[in-house]
C-alpha positions as CSV (number, residue, x, y, z in Angstrom):
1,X,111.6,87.2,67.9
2,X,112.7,89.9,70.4
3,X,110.5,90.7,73.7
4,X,111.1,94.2,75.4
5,X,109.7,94.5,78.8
6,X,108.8,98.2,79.9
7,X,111.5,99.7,82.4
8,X,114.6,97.6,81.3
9,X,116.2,100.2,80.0
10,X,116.2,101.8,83.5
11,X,117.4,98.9,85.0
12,X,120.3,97.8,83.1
13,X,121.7,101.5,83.0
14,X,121.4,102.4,86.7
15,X,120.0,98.9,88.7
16,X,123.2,99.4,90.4
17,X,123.3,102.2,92.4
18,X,120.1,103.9,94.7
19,X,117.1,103.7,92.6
20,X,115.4,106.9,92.1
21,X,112.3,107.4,94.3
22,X,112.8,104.5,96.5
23,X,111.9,105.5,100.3
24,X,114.8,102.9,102.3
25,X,118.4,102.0,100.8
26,X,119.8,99.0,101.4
27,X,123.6,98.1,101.4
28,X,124.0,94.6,99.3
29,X,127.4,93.2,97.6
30,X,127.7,91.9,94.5
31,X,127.6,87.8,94.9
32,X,129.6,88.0,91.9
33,X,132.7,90.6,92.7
34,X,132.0,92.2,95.8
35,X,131.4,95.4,94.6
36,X,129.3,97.4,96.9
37,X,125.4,97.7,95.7
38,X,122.7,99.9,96.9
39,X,118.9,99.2,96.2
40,X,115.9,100.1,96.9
41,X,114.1,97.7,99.8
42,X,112.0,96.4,96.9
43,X,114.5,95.5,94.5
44,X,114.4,92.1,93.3
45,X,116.7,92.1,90.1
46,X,119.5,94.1,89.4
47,X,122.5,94.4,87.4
48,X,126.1,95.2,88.7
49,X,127.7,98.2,87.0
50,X,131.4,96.9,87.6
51,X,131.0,92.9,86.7
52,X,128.0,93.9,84.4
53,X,126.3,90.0,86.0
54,X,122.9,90.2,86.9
55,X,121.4,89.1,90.1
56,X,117.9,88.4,91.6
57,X,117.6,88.6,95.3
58,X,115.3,85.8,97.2
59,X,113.6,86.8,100.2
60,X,113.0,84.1,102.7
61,X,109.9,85.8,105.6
62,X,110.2,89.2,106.1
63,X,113.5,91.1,105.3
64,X,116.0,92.0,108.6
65,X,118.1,95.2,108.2
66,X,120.1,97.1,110.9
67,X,121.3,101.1,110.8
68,X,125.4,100.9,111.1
69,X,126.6,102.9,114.2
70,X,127.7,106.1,114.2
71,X,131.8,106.4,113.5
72,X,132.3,108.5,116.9
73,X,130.6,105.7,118.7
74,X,133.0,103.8,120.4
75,X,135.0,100.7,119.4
76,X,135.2,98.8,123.1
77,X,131.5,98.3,123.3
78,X,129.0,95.7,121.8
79,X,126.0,97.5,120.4
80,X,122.7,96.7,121.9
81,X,119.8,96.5,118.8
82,X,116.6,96.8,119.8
83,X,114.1,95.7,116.9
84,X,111.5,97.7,115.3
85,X,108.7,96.4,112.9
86,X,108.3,98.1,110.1
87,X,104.6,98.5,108.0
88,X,104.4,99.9,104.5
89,X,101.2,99.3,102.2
90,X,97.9,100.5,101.5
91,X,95.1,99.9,103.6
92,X,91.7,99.6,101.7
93,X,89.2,100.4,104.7
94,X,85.6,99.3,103.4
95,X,82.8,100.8,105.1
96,X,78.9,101.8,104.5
97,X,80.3,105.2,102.9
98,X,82.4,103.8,100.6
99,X,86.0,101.8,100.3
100,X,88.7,104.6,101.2
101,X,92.4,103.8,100.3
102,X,94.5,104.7,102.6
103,X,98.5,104.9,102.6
104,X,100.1,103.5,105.4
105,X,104.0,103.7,106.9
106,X,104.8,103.1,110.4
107,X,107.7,102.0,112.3
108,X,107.1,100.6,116.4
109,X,109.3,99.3,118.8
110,X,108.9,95.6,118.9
111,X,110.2,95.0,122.8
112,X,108.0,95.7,125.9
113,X,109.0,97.8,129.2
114,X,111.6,99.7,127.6
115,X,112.8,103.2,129.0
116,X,110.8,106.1,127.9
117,X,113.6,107.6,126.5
118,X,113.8,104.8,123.6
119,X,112.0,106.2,120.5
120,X,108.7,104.3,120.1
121,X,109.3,105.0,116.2
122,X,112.1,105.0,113.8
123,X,111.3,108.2,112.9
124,X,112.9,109.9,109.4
125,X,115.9,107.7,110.0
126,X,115.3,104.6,108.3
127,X,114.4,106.7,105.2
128,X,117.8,109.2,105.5
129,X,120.5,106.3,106.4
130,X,121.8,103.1,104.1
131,X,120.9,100.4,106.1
132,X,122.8,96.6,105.8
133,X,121.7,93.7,106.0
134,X,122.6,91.1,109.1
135,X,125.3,88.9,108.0
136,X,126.7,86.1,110.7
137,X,129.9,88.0,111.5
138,X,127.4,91.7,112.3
139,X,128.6,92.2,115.7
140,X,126.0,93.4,118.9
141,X,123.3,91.6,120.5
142,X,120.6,91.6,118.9
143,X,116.8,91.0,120.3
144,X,113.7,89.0,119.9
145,X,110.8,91.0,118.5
146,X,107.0,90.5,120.1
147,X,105.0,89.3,117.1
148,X,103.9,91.6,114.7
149,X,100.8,91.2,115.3
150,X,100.9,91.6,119.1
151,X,102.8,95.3,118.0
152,X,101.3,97.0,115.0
153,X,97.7,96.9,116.2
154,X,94.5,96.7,114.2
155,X,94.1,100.7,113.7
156,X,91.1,102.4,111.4
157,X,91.7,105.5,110.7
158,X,88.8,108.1,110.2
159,X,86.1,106.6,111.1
160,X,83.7,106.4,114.0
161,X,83.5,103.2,115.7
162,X,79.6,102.2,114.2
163,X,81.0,102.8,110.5
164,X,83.8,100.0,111.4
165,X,83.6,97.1,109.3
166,X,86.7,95.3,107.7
167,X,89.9,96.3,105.8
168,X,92.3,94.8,103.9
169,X,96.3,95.6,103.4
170,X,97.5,95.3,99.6
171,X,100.8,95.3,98.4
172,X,102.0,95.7,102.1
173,X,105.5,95.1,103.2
174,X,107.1,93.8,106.2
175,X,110.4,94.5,107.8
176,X,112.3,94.4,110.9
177,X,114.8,96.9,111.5
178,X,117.0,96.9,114.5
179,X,118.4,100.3,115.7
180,X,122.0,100.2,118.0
181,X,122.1,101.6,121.8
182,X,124.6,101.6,124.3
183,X,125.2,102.0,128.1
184,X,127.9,104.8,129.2
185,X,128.2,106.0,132.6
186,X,124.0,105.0,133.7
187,X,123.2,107.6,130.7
188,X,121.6,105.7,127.5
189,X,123.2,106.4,124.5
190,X,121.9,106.0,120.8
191,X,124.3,104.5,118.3
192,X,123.0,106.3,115.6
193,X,123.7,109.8,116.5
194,X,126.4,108.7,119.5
195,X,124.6,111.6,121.5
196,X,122.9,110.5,125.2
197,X,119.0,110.3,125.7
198,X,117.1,112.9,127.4
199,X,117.5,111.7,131.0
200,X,115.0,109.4,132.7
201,X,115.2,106.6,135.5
202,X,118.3,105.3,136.5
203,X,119.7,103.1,133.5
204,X,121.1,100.1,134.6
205,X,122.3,97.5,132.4
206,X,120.1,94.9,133.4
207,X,117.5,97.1,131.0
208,X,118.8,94.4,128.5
209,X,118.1,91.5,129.6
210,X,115.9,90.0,127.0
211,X,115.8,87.1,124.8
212,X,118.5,87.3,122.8
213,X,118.2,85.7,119.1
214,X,121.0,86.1,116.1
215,X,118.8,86.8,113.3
216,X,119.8,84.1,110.3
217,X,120.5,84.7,106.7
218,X,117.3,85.0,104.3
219,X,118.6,86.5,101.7
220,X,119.9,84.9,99.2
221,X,121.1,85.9,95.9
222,X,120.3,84.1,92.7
223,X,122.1,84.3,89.0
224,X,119.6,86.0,86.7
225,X,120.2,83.4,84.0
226,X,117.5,81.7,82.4
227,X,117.7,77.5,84.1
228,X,115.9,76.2,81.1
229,X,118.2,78.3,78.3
230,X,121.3,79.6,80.4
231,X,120.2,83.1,78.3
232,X,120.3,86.4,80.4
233,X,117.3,87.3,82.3
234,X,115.8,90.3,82.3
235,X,112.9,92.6,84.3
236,X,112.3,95.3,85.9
237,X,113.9,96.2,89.6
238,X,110.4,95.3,91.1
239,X,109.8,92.9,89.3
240,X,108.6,89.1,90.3
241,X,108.3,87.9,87.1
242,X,111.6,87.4,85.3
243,X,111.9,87.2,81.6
244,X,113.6,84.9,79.5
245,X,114.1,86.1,75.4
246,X,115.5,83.3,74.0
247,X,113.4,80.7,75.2
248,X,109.8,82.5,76.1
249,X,109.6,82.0,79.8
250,X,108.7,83.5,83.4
251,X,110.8,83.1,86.1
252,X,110.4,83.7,90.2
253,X,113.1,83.5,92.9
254,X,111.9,80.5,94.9
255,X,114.5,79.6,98.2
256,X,117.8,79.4,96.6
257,X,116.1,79.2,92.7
258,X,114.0,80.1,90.1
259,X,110.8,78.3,89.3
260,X,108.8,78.6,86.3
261,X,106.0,80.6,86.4
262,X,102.7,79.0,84.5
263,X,101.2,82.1,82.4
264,X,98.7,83.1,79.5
265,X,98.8,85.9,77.0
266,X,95.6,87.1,74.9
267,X,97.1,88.0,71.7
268,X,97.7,91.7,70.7
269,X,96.1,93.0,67.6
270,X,99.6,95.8,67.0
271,X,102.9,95.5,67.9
272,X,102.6,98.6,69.7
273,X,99.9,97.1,72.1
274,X,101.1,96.9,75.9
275,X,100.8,93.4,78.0
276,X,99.4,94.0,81.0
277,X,99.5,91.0,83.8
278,X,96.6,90.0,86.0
279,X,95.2,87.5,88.5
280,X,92.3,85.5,87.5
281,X,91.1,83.5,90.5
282,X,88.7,81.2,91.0
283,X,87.5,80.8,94.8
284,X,84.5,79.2,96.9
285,X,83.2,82.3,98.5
286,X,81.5,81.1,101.9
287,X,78.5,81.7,103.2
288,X,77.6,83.6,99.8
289,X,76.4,81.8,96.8
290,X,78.5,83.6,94.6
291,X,79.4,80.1,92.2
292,X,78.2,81.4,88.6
293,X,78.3,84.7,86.6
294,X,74.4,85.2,86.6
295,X,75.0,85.3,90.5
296,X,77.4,87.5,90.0
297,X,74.9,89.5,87.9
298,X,72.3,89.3,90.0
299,X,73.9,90.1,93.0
300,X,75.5,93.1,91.4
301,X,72.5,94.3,90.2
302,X,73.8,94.6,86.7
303,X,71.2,96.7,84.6
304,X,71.0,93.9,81.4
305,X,68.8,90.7,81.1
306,X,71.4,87.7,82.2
307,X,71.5,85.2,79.4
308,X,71.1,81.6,80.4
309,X,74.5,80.1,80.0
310,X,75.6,82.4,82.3
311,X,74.1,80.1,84.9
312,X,76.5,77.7,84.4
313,X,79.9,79.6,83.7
314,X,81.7,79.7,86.9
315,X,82.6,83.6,88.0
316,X,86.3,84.7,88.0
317,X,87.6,87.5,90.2
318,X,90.2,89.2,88.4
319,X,92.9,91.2,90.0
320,X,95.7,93.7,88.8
321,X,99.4,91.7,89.0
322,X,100.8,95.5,88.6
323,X,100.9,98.2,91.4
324,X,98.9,101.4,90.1
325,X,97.4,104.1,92.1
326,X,94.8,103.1,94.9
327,X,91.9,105.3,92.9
328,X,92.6,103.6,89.9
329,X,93.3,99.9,91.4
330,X,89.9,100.6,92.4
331,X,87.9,101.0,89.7
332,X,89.9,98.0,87.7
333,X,88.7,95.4,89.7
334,X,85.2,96.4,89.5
335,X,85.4,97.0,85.9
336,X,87.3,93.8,84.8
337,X,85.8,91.5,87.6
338,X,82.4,92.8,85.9
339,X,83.3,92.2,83.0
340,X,84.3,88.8,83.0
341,X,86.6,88.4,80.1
342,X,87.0,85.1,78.0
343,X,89.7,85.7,75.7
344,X,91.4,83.2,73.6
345,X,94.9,82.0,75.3
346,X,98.4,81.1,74.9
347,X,101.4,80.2,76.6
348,X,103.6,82.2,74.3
349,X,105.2,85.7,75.0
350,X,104.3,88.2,72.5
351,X,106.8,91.1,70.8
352,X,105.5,93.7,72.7
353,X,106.0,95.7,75.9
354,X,105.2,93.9,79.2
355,X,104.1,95.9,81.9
356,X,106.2,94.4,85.5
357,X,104.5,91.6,87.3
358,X,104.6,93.5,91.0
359,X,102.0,91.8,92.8
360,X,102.0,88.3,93.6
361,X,99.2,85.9,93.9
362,X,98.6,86.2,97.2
363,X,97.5,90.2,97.3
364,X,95.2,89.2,94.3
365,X,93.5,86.6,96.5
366,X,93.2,89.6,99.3
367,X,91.5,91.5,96.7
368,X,88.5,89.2,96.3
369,X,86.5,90.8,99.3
370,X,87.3,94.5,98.3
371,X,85.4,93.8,94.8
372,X,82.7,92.2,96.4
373,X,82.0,95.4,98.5
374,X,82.6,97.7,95.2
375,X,80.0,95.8,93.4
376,X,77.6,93.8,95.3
377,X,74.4,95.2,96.7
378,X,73.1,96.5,98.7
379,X,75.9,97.6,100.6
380,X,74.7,97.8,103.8
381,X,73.9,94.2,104.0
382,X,76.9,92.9,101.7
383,X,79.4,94.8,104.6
384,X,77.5,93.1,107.3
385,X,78.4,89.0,105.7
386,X,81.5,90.4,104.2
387,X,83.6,90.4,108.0
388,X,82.7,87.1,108.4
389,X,83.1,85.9,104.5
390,X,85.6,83.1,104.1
391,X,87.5,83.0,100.4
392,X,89.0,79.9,99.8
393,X,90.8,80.2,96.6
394,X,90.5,77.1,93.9
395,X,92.9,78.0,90.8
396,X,94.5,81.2,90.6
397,X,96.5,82.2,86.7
398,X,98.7,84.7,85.4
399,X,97.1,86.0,82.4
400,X,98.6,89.3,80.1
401,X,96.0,91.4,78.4
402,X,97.0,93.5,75.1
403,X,96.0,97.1,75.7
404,X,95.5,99.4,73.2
405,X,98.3,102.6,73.1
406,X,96.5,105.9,72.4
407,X,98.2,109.4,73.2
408,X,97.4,109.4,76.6
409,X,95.2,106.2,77.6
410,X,96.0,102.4,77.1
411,X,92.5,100.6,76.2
412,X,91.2,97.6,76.4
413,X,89.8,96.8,73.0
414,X,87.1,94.4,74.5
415,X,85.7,95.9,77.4
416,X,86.9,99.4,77.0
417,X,88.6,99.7,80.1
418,X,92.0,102.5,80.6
419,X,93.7,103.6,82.2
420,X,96.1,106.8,81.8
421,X,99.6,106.2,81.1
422,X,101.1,108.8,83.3
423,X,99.6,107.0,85.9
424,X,101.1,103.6,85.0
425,X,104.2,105.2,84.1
426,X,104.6,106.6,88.3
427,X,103.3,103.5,89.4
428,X,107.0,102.3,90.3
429,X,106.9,105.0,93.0
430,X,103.9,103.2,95.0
């Protein structure tokens, strides 16, 4: 029995060189050849167009790149790299007017009492250069970021200060990039462009005299061959979940391995059907009573009389595993948390396509408080717990749902939920 996942085909014909619509490009070698590889900052699989092996790359933390100095800069001097943290996601901002998705990408300076003539952003930079990752033989001195926390502060944007009320970051990513400078003369110079910064205060090179830390090597790269099979992997560049044909598993990059990864399928009615992966979690929602399905009901105001089992079925807050539009993410947590699906699972991979498993665990647990404030009421006192609402997660699964292809929706059969497929089909841009 064969298994296609969707977007293969895209990776095993061009994994190797920049992805298309990726924002950052990363310099890697192949672990197999040496061949030079550049990817997009989210790559996780990939396939090398001269040795033809495939590789998944394990992330230890946050990623650490650098920008390479500019050729003209010169050779005698030891590049000082000042660190930046970098913020990508989308911030879901949940307020008495509504939840408002908002896209976020920011770059700040992550050292204290610097000159005024060292950018406080990255700028355009990061986006138009190749950046390389910090190997033990990079040469400069490299510093120790403030916490991120401590730098990229709490911001709301939009909204007066009595509409604040809590947000929540999804599918955010984390990086630190460290940008080169140099002393010449008392002028500042920036290794990038080799060209001095406007003048300021006297530069002296005591400037520099922070904590100094050699950033270590967390990334790690990891044969995409199936541990339980030795069969090829395969998956899509974003992908977490890794595929195995021959032997019917799911794979993660765990330190320097792949684990298993425990899943469900509801079985497809046609071959044609698409998989689509979600989080079901199970959580102790504190100080809320939210334990059964009739509270979800009631508390949710659902217009239909609430049958009395449903007092004892425990409530499950499902979450999409896939990245899709913020409008549409939306709406699909609301719709399938409400619905409250049962279907009949097994741990066997189906002969159809398999949408990419994007979203780990983790952002599906973040979700839990957003779908309370899309479907609980009233609002207005629902935003006021909701701050102070502590989710402690019990069981989380993996679980793929068959949707049903029509020309320009995928359905699902039981709850009649869709979603457009252009929309799915640009979700690898998000």
């Amino acid at each position: 029995m064969a298994i296609a996942v969707q977007k293969i085909c895209r990776i095993q014909s061009s994994a190797t060189s920049v992805e298309k619509n990726i924002s950052y490009a990363i310099q890697h070698q192949c672990p197999q050849c040496g061949a030079p590889v550049t990817l997009g900052e989210e790559t996780r699989f990939f396939v090398c167009e001269f040795c033809r092996v495939r590789s998944c790359i394990s992330q230890k933390g946050f990623p650490r790149y650098y920008l390479p100095c500019s050729p003209k800069a010169p050779q005698d001097r030891q590049p000082i790299y000042l660190p930046y943290w970098r913020f990508k996601g989308v911030r879901y901002i949940c307020s008495a007017s509504g939840i408002t998705p908002r896209f976020t990408d920011i770059s700040t300076l992550a050292v204290a009492d610097m000159p005024p003539q060292i950018p406080f952003s990255l700028g355009l930079r990061s986006q138009a250069m190749t950046m390389k990752v910090i190997e033990p033989d990079t040469k400069g001195k490299f510093f120790r970021p403030l916490p991120s926390a401590t730098v990229l502060k709490d911001t709301i944007f939009g909204l007066k200060p009595d509409e604040r009320t809590f947000k929540e970051d999804i599918g955010e990513t984390f990086s630190l990039i460290y940008s080169p400078f140099y002393i010449r003369q008392q002028h500042l110079i920036d290794g990038v462009t080799n060209q001095m910064l406007p003048p300021g205060k006297e530069i002296t090179p005591d400037i520099f005299d922070l904590d100094q830390v050699r950033p270590g090597v967390e990334t790690h790269f990891i044969a995409g061959i199936c541990p339980g099979c030795g069969a090829d992997l395969e998956g899509s560049g974003d992908s977490l979940a890794l595929v195995c044909r021959n032997c019917h598993s799911l794979w993660r990059a765990k330190g320097k391995n792949l684990a298993k990864i425990k899943f469900s399928t509801a079985a497809p009615a046609h071959k044609d059907d698409i998989m689509l992966p979600f989080w079901r979690i199970s959580a102790k929602v504190s100080p809320m009573t939210l334990d059964s399905h009739a509270d979800l009901a009631r508390m949710a105001n659902l217009p239909l009389a609430i049958p009395r089992n449903w007092e004892e079925k425990p409530v499950h807050f499902w979450s999409p595993a896939f990245k899709v539009r913020p409008n549409i993410f939306l709406r699909l947590i609301g719709q399938i948390t409400s619905a409250q699906l049962e279907p009949a699972l097994s741990q066997t991979i189906e002969d159809n396509l398999y949408q990419p498993v994007n979203l780990p665990a983790s952002e599906g647990i973040q979700t839990i408080r957003i779908t309370m404030a899309a479907l609980l009421k009233p609002r207005k006192e629902i935003l006021e717990i909701l701050p102070k609402t502590e989710v402690t997660p019990q069981s989380v699964s993996l679980i793929f749902l068959p949707f049903q292809s029509t020309q320009h929706d995928i359905i699902h059969p039981d709850s009649g939920i869709a979603i457009n497929k252009k929309a799915l089909a640009l979700s690898d841009n998000l």
